[in-house]
Jmol script that loads the backbone (N, CA, C; Angstrom):
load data "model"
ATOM      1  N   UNK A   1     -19.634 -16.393  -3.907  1.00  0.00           N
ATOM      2  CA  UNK A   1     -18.371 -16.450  -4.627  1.00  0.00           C
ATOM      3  C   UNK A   1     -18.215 -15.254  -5.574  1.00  0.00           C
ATOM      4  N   UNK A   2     -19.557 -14.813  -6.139  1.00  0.00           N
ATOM      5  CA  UNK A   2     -19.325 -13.607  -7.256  1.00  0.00           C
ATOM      6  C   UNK A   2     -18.679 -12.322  -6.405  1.00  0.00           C
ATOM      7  N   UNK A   3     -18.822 -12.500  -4.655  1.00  0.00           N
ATOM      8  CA  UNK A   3     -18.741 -10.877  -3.979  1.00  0.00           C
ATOM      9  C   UNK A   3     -17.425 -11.137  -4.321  1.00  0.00           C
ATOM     10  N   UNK A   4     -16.628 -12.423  -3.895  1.00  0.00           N
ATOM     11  CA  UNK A   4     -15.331 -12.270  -3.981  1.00  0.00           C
ATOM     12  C   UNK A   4     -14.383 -11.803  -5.012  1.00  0.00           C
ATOM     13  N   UNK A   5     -15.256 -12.083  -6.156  1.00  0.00           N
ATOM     14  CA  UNK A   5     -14.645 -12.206  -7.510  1.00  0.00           C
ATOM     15  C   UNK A   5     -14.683 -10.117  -7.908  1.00  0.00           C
ATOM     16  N   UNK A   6     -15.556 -10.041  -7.398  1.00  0.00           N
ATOM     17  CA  UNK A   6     -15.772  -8.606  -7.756  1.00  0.00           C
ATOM     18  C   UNK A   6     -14.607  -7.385  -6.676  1.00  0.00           C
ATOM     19  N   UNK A   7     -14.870  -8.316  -5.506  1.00  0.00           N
ATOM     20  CA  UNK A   7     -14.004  -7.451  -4.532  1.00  0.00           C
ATOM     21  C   UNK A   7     -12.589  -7.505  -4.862  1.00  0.00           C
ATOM     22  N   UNK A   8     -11.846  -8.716  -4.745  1.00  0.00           N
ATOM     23  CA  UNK A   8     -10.460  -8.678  -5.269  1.00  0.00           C
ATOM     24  C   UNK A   8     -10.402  -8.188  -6.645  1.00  0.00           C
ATOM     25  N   UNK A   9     -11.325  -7.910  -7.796  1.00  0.00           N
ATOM     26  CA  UNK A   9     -11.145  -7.672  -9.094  1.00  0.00           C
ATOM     27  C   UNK A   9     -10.645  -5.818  -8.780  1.00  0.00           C
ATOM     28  N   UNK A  10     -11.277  -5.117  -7.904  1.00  0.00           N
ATOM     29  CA  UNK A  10     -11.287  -4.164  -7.248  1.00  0.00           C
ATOM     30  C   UNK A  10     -10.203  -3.949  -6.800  1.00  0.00           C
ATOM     31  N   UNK A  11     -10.160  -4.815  -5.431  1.00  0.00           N
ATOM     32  CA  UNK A  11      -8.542  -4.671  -4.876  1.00  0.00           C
ATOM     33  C   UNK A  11      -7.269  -4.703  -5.950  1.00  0.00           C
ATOM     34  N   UNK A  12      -7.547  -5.566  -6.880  1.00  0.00           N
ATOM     35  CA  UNK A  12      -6.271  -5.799  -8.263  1.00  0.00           C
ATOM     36  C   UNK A  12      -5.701  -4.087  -8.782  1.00  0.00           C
ATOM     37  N   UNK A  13      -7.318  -3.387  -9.314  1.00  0.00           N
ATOM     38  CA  UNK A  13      -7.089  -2.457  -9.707  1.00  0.00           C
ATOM     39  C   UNK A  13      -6.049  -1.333  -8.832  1.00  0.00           C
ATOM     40  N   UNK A  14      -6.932  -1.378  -7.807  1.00  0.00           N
ATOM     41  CA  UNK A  14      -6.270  -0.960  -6.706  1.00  0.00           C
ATOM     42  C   UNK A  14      -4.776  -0.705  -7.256  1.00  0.00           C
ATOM     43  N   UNK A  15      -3.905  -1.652  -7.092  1.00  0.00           N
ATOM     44  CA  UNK A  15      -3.036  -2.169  -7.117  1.00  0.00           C
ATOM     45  C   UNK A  15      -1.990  -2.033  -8.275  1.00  0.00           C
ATOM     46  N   UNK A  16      -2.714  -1.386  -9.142  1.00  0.00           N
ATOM     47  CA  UNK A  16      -2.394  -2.122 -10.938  1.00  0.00           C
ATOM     48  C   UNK A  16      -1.422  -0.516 -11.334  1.00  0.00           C
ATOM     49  N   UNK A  17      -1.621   0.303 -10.461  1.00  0.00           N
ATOM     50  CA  UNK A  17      -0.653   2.031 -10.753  1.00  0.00           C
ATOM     51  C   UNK A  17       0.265   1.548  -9.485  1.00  0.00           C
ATOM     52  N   UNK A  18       1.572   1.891 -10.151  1.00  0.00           N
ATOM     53  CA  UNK A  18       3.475   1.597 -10.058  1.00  0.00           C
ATOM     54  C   UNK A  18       3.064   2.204  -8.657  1.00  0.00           C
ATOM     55  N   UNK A  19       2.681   3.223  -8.385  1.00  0.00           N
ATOM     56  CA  UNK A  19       2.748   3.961  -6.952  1.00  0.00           C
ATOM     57  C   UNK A  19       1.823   3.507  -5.873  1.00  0.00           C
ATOM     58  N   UNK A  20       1.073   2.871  -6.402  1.00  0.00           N
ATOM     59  CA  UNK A  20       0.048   2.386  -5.431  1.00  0.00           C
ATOM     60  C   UNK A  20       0.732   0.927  -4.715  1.00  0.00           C
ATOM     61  N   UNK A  21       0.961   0.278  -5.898  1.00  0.00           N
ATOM     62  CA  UNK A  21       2.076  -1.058  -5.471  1.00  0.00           C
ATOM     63  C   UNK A  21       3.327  -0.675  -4.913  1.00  0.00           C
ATOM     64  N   UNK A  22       3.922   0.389  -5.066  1.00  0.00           N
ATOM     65  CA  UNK A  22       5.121   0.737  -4.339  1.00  0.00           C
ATOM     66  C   UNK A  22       4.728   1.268  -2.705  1.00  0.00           C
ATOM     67  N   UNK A  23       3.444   1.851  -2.663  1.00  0.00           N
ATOM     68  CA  UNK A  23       2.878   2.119  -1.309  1.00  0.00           C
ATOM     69  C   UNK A  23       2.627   0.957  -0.464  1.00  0.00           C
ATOM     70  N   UNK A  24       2.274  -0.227  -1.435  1.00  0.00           N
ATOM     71  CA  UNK A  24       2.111  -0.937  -0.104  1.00  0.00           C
ATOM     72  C   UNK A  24       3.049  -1.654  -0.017  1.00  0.00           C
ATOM     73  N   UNK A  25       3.835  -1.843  -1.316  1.00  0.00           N
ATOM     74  CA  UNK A  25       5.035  -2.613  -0.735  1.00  0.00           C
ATOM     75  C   UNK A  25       6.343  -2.167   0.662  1.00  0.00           C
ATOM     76  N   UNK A  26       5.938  -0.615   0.516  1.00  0.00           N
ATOM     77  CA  UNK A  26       6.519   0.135   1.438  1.00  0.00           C
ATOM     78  C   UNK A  26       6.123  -0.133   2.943  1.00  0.00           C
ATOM     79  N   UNK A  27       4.481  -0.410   3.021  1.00  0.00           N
ATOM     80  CA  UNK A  27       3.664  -0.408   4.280  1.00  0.00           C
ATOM     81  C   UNK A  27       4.275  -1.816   4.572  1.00  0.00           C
ATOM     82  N   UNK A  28       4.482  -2.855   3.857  1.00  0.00           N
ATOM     83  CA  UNK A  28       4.605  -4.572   4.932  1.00  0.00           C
ATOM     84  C   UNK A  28       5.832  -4.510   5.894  1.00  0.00           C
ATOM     85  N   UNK A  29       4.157  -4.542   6.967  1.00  0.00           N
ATOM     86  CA  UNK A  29       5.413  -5.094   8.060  1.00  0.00           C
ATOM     87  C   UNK A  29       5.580  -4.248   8.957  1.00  0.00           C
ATOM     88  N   UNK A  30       5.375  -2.709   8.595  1.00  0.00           N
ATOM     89  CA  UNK A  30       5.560  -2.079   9.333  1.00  0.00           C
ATOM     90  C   UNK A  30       4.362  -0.567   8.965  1.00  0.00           C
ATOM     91  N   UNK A  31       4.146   0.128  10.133  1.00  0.00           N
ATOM     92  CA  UNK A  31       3.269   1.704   9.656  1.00  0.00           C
ATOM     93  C   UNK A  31       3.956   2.492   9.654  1.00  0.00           C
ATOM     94  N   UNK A  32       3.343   3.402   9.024  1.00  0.00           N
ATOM     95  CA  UNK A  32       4.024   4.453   8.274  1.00  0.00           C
ATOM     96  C   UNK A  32       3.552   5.774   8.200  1.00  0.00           C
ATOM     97  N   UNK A  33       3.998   7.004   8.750  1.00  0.00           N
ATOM     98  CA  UNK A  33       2.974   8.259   8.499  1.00  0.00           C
ATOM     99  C   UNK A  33       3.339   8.985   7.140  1.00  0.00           C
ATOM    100  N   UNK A  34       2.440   9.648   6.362  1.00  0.00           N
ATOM    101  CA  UNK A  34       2.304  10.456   4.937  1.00  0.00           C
ATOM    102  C   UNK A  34       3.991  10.883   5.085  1.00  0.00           C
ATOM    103  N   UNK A  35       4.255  11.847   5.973  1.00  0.00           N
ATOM    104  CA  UNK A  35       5.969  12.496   5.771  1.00  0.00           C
ATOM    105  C   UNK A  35       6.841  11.450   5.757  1.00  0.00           C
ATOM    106  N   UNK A  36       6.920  10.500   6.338  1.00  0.00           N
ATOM    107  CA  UNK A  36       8.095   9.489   6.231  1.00  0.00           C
ATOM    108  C   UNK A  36       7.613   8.488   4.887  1.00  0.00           C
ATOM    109  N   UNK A  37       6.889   8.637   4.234  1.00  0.00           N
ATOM    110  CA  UNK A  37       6.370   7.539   2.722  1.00  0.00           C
ATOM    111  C   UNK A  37       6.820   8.487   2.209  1.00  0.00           C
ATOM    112  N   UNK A  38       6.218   9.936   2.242  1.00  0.00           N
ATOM    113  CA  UNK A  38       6.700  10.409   0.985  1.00  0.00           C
ATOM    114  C   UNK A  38       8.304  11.137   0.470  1.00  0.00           C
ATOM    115  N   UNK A  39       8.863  11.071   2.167  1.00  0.00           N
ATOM    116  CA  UNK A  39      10.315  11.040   1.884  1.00  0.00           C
ATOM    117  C   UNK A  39      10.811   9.718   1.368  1.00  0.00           C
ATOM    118  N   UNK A  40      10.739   8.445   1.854  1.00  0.00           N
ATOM    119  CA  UNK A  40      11.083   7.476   1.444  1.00  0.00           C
ATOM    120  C   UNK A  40      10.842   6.585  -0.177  1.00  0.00           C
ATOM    121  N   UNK A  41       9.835   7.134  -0.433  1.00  0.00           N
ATOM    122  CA  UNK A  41       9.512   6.941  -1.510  1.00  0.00           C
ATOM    123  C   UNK A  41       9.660   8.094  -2.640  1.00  0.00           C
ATOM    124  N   UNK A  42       9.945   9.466  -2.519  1.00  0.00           N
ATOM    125  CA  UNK A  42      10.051  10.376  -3.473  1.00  0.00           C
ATOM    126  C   UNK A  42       8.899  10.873  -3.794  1.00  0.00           C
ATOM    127  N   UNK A  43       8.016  10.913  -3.199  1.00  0.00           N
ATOM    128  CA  UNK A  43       6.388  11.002  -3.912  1.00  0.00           C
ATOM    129  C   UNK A  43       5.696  12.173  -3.176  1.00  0.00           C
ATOM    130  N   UNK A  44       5.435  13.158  -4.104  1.00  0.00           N
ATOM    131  CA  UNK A  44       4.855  14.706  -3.392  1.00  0.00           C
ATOM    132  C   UNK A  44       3.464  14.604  -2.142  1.00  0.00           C
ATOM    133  N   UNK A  45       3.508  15.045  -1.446  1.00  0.00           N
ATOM    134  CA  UNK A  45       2.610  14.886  -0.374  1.00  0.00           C
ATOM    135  C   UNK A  45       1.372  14.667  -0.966  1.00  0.00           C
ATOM    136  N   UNK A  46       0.850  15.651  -1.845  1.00  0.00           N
ATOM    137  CA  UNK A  46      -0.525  15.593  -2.494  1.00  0.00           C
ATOM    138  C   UNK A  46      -1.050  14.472  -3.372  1.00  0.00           C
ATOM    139  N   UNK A  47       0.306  13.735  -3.874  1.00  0.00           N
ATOM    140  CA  UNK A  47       0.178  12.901  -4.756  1.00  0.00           C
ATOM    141  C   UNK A  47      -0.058  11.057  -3.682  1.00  0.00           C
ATOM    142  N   UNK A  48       0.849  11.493  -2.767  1.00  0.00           N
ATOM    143  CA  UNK A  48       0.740  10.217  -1.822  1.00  0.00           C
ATOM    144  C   UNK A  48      -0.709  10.391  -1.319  1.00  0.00           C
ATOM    145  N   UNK A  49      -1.123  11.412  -0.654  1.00  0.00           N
ATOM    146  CA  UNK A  49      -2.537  11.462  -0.119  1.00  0.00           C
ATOM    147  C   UNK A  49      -3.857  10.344  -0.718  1.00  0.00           C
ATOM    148  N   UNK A  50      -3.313  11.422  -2.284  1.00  0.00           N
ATOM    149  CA  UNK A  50      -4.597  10.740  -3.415  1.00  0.00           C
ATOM    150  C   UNK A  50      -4.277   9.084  -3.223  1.00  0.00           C
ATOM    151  N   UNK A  51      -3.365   8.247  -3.833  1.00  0.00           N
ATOM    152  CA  UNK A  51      -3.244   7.090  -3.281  1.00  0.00           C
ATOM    153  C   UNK A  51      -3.456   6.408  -2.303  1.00  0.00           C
ATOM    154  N   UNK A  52      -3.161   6.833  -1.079  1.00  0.00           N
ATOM    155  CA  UNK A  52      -3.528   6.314  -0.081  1.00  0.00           C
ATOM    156  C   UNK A  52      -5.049   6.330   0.458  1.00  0.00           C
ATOM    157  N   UNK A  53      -5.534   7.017  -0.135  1.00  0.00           N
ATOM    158  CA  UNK A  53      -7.185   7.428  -0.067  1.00  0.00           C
ATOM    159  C   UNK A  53      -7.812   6.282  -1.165  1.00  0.00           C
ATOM    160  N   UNK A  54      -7.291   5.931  -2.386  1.00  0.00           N
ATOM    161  CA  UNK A  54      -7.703   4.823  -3.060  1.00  0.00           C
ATOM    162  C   UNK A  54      -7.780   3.733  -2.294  1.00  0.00           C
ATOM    163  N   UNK A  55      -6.530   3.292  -1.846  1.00  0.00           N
ATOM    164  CA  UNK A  55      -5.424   1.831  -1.560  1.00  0.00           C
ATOM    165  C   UNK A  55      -6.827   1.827   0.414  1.00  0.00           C
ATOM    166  N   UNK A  56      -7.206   3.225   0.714  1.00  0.00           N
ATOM    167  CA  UNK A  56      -7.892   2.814   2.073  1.00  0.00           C
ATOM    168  C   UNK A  56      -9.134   2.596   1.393  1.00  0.00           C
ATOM    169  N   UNK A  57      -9.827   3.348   0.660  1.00  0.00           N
ATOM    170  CA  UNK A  57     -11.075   2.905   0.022  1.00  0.00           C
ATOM    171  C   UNK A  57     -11.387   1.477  -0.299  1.00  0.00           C
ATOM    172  N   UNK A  58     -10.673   0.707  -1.199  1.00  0.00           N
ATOM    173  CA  UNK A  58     -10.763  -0.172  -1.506  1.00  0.00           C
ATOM    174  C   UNK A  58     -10.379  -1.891  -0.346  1.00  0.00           C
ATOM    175  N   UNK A  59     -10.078  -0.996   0.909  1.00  0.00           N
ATOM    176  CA  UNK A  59      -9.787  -1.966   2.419  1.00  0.00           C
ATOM    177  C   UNK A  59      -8.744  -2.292   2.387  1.00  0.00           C
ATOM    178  N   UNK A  60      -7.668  -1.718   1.778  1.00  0.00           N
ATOM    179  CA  UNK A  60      -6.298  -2.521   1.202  1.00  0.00           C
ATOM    180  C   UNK A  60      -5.214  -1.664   2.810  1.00  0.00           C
ATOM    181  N   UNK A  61      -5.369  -0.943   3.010  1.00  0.00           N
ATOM    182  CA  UNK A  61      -4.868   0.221   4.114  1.00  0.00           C
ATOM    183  C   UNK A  61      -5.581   0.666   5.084  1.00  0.00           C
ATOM    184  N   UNK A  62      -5.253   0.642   6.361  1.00  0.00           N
ATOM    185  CA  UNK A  62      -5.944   1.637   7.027  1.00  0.00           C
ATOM    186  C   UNK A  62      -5.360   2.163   7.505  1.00  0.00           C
ATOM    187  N   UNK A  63      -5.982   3.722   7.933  1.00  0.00           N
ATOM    188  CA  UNK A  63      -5.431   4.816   8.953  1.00  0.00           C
ATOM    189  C   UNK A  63      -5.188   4.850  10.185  1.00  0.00           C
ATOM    190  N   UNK A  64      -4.630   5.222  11.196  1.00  0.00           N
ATOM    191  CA  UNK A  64      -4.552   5.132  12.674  1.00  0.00           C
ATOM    192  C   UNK A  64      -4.223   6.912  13.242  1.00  0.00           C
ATOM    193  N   UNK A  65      -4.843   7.285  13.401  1.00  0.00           N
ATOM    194  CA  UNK A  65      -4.415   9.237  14.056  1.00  0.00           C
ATOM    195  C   UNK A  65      -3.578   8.421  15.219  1.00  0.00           C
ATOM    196  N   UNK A  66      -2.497   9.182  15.277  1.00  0.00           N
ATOM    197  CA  UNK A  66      -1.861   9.082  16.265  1.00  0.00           C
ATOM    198  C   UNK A  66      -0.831  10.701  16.395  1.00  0.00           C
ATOM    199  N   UNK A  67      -1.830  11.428  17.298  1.00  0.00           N
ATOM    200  CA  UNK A  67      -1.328  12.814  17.550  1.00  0.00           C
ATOM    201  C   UNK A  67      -2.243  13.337  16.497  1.00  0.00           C
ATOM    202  N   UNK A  68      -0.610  14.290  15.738  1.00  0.00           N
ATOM    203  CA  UNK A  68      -1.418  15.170  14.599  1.00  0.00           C
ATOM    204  C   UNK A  68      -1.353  14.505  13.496  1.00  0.00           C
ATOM    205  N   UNK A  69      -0.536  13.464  13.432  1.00  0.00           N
ATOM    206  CA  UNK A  69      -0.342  12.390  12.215  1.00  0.00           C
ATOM    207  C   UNK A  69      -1.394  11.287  12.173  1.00  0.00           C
ATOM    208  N   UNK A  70      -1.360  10.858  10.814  1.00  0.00           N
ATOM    209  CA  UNK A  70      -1.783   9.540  10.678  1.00  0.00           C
ATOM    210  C   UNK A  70      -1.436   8.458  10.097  1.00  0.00           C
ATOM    211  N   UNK A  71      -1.023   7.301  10.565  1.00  0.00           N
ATOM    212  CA  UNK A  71      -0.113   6.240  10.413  1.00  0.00           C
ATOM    213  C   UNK A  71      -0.753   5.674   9.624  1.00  0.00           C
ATOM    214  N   UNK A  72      -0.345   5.287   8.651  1.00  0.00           N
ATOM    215  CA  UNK A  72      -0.841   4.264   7.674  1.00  0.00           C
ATOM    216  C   UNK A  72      -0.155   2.680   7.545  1.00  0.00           C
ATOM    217  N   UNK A  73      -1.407   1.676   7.823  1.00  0.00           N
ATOM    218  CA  UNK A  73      -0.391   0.025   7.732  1.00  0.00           C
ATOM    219  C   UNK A  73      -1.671  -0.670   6.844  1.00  0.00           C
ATOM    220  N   UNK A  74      -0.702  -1.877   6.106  1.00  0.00           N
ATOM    221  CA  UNK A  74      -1.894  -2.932   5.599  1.00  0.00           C
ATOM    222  C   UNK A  74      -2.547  -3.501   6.785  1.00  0.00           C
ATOM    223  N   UNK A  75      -3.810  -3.641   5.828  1.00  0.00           N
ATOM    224  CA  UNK A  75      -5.021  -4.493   6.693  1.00  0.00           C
ATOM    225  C   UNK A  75      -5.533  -6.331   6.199  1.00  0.00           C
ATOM    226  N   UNK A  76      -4.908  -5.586   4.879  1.00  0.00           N
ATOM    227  CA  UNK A  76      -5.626  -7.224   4.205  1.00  0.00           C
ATOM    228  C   UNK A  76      -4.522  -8.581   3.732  1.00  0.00           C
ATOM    229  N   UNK A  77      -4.669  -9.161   4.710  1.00  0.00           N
ATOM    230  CA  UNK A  77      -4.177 -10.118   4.755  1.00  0.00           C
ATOM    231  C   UNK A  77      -3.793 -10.823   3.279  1.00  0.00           C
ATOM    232  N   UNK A  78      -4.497 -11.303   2.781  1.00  0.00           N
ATOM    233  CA  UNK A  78      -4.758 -11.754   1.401  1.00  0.00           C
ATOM    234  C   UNK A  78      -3.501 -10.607   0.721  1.00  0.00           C
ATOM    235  N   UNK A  79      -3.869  -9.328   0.709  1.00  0.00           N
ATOM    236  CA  UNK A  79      -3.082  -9.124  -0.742  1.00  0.00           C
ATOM    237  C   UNK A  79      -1.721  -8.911   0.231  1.00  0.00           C
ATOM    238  N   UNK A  80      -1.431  -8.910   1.571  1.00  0.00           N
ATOM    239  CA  UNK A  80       0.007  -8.832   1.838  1.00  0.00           C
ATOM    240  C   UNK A  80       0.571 -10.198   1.578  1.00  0.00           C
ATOM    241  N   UNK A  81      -0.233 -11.098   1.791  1.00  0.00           N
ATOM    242  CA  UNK A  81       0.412 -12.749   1.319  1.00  0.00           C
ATOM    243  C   UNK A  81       0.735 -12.706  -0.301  1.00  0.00           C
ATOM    244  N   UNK A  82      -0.242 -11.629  -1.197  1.00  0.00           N
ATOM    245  CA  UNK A  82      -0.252 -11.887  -2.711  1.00  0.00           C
ATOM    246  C   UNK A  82       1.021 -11.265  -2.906  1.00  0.00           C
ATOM    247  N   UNK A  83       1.543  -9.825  -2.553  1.00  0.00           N
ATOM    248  CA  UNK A  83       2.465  -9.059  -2.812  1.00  0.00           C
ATOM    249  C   UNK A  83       4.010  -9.607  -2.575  1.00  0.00           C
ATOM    250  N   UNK A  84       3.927 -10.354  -1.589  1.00  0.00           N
ATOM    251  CA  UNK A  84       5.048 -10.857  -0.345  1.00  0.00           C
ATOM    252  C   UNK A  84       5.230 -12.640  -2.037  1.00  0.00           C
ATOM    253  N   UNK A  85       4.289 -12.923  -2.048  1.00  0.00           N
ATOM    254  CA  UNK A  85       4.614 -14.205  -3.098  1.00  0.00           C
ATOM    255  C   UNK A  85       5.344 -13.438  -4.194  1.00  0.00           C
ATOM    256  N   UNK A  86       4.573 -12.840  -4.872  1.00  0.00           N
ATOM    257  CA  UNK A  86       5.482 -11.849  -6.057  1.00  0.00           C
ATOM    258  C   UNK A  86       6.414 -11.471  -5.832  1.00  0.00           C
ATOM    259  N   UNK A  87       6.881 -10.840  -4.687  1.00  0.00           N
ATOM    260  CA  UNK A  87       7.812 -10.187  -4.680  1.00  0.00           C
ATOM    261  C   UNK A  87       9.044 -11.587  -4.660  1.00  0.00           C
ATOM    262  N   UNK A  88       8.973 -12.464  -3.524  1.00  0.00           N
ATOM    263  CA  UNK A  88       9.740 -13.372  -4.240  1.00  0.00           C
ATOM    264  C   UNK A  88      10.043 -14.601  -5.108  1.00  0.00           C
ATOM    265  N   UNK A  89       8.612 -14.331  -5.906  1.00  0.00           N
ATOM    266  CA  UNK A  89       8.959 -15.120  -6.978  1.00  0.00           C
ATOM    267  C   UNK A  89       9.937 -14.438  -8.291  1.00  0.00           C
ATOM    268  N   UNK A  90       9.876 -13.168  -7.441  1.00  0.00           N
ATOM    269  CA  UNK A  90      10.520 -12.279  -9.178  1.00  0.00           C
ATOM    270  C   UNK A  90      11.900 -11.502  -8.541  1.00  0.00           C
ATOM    271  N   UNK A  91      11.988 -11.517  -7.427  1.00  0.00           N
ATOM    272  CA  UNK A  91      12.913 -11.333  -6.766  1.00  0.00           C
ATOM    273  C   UNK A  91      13.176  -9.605  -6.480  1.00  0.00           C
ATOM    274  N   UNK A  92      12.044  -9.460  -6.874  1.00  0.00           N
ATOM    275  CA  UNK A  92      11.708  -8.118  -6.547  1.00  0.00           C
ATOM    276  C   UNK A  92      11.871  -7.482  -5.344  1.00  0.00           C
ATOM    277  N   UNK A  93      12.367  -6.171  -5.256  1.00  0.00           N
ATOM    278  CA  UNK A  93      12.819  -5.624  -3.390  1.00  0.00           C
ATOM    279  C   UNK A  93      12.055  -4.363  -3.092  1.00  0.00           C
ATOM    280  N   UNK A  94      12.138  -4.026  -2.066  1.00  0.00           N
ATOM    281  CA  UNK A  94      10.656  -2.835  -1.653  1.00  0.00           C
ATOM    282  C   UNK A  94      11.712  -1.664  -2.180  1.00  0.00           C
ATOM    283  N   UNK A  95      10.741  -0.841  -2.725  1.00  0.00           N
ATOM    284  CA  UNK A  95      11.389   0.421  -3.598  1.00  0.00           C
ATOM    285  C   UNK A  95      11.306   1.408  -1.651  1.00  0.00           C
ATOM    286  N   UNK A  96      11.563   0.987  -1.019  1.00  0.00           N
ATOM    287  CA  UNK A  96      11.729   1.730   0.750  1.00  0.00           C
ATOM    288  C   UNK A  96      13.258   0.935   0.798  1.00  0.00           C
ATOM    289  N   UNK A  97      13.453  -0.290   0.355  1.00  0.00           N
ATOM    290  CA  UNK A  97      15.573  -0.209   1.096  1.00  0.00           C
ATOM    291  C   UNK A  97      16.197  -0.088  -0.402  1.00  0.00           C
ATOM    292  N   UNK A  98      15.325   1.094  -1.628  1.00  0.00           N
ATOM    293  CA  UNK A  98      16.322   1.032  -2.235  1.00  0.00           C
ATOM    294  C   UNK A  98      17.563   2.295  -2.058  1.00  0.00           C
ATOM    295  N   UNK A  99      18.955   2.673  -2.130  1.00  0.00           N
ATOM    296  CA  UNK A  99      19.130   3.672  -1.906  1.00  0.00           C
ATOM    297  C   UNK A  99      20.093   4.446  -2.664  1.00  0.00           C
TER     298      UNK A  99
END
end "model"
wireframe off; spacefill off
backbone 0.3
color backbone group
């Protein structure tokens, strides 16, 4: 029980910078390569990279090469169920259909 407590305490952090939560709120549901997040989201290539290199570290994302790109989608079940509750308990909308 302590791995769990330590791993999601991890994943939270993960989670806890505006851009990192806007990344994955961007990823549910669907993948996504670096140029189309960081048009959709406003966020400089270098700056999305660094994030997405956290958000995969921590098992929250993974990569897929496909060609010269690499697609990025959630993996973890758990925090897409956690994000997906928040979002409508607060009625919150993915910063991807805002326009």
């Amino acid at each position: 029980m302590e791995e769990w407590f330590n791993t999601y305490s991890e994943k939270l952090k993960a989670l806890g910078h505006p851009i990192r939560l806007k990344l994955v709120i961007g990823l549910m549901g669907k993948e996504c390569n670096v140029t189309k997040i960081c048009k959709g989201l406003e966020i400089p290539q270098a700056t999305t990279s660094q994030h997405l290199a956290i958000l995969k570290n921590k098992g929250i994302i993974v990569g897929k090469r496909t060609g010269t790109s690499i697609c990025y989608s959630l993996c973890d079940d758990g925090v897409k169920e956690m994000i997906k509750e928040l979002m409508h308990k607060t009625g919150a909308k993915s910063p991807c259909d805002e326009s």
